[in-house]
TIDRENGU-856903 format. One record per residue: residue in one letter; x, y, z of N, C-alpha, C in turn. Coordinates in steps of 0.05 Angstrom, whole numbers, plus 32768, in hexadecimal, padded with zeros to 4 digits. Example, Ala and Ser with C-alpha at 12.3 -4.5 7.8 and 13.67 -1.06 7.14 Angstrom:
2
A81087F8E809C80F67FA6809C81087FBE809C/S81017FD3808E81117FEB808F81028001809D/
END
This chain:
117
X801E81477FCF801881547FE8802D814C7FFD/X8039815D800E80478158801E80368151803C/X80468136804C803D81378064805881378072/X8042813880938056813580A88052811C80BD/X8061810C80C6805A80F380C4805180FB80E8/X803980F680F4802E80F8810F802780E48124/X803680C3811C803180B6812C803E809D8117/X8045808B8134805780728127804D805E8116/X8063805880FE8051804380EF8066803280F5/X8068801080EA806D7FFE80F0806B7FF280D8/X80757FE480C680687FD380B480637FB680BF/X80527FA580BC80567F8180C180537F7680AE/X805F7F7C809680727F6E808080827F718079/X80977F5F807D80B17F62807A80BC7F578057/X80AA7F4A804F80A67F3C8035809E7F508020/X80897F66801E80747F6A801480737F657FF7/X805B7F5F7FF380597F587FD1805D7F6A7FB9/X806D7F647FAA806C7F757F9580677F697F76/X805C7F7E7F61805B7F697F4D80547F817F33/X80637F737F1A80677F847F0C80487F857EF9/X803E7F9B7EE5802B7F9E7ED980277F857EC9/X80097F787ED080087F5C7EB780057F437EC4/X80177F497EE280177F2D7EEF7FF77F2E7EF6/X7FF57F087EFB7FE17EF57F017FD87EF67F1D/X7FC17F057F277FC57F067F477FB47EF27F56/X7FAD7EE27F6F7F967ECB7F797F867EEB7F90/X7F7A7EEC7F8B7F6D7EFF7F9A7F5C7EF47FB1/X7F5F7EFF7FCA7F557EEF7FE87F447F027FF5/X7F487F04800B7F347F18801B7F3B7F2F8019/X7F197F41801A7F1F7F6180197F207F638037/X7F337F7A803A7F437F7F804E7F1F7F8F8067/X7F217F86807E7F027F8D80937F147F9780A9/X7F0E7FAF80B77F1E7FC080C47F0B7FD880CB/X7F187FDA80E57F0B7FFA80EE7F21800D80DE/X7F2C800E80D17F42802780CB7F2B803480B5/X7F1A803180A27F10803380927F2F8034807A/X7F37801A80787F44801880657F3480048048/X7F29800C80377F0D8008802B7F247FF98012/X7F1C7FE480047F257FDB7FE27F467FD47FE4/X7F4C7FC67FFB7F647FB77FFE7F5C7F987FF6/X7F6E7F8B7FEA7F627F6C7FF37F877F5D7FEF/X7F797F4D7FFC7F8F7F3080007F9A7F1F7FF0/X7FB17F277FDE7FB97F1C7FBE7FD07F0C7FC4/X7FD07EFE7FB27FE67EEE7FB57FF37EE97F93/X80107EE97F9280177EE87F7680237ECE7F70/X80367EC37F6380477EA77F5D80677EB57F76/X80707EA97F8380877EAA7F8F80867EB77FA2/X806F7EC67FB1806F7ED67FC280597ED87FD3/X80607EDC7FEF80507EE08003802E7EF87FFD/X801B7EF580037FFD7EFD8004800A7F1C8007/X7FFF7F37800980007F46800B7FE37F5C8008/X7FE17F6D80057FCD7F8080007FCA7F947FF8/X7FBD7F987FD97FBE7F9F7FC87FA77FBB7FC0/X7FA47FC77FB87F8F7FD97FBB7F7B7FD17F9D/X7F647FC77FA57F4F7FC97F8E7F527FDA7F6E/X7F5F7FEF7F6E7F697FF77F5C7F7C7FF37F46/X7F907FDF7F5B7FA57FD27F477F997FBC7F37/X7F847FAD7F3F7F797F917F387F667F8A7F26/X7F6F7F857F0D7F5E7F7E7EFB7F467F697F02/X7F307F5D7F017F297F4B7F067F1B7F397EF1/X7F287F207EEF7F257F0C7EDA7F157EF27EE3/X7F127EF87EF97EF77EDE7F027EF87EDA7F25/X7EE57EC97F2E7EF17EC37F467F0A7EC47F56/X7F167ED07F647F307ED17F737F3E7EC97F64/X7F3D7EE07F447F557EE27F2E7F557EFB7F26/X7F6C7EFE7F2A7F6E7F247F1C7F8C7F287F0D/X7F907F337F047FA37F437EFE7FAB7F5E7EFD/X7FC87F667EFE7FD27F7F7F087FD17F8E7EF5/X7FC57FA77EFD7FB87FBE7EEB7FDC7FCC7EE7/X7FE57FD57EF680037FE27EFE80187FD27F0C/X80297FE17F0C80417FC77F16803D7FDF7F39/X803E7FC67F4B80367FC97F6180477FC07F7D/X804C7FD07F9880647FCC7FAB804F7FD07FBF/X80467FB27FD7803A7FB87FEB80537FC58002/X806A7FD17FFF807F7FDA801480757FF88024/X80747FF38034806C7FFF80508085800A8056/X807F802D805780988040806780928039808B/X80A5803B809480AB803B80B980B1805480BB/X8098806280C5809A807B80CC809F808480E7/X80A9809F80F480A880AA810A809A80BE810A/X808F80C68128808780EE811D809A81028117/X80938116810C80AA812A810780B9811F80E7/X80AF810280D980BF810480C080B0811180AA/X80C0810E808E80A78129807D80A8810E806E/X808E810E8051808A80FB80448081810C8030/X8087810680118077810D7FFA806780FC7FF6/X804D81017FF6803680EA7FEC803580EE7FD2/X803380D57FC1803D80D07FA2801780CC7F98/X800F80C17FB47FEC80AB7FA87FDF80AD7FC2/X7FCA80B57FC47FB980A87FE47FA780977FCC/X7FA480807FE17F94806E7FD97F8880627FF1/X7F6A80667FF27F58804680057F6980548022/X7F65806980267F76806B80467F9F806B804A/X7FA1806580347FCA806880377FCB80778026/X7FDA808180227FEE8099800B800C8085800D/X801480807FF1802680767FE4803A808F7FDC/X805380927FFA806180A67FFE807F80A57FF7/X808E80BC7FF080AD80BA7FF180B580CA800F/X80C480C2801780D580C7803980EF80E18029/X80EB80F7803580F8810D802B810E810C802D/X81188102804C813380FC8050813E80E98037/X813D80C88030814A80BE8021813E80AF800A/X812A80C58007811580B77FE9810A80957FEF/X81088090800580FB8073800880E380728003/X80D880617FF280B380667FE280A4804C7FF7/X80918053800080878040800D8065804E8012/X804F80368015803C803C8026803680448043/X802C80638047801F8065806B8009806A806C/X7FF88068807F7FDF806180857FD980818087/X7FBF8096807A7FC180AD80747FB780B78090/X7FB480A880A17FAB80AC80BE7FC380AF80D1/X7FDB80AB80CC7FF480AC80D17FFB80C780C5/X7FF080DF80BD7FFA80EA80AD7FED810680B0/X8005811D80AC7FEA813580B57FFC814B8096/X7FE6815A808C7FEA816580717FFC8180807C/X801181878067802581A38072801581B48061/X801D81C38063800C81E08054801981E98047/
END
């Protein structure tokens, strides 16, 4: 689906977690928010900063232990209004998009986001 990007995003991770299919994840808090962003939670892998992950990628193998269903990129596009985006996935409130101008793949919040026709 194509969108049109209608208001500023920002990412505040400059790190974000990524991790290939198989890895070992510590699973933390599910993400509580007015966005109704629903089945995020708070993972953390070996070498890398916490990030947030969508319930879907996460196997679960016991208490705040899971593993990665798919190989997975918490990276956040920095959007403006007026840019176009191919949405690849909506998931839990973001669509997991490519930026038309230079193919950059990243997550935006689908509330950031208005559908082209």
């Amino acid at each position: 689906m194509k969108y049109v990007v209608i208001e500023t995003h920002r990412s505040e991770y400059p790190a974000p977690i990524t991790f290939a299919r198989g890895t070992l994840l510590e699973i933390g808090q599910r993400y509580e928010g007015d966005e109704q962003w629903e089945d995020w939670y708070l993972c953390s892998c070996q070498g890398q900063a916490a990030g947030w992950v969508p319930a879907q990628f996460i196997e679960r193998l016991g208490v705040g232990r899971g593993r990665a269903l798919e190989a997975y990129s918490a990276h956040e596009l920095d959007v403006d209004p007026g840019q176009q985006l191919d949405s690849l996935r909506p998931l839990n409130g973001w669509a997991w998009c490519r930026r038309v101008s230079n193919g950059e793949l990243g997550w935006v919040p689908l509330a950031k986001l208005r559908a082209l026709a």
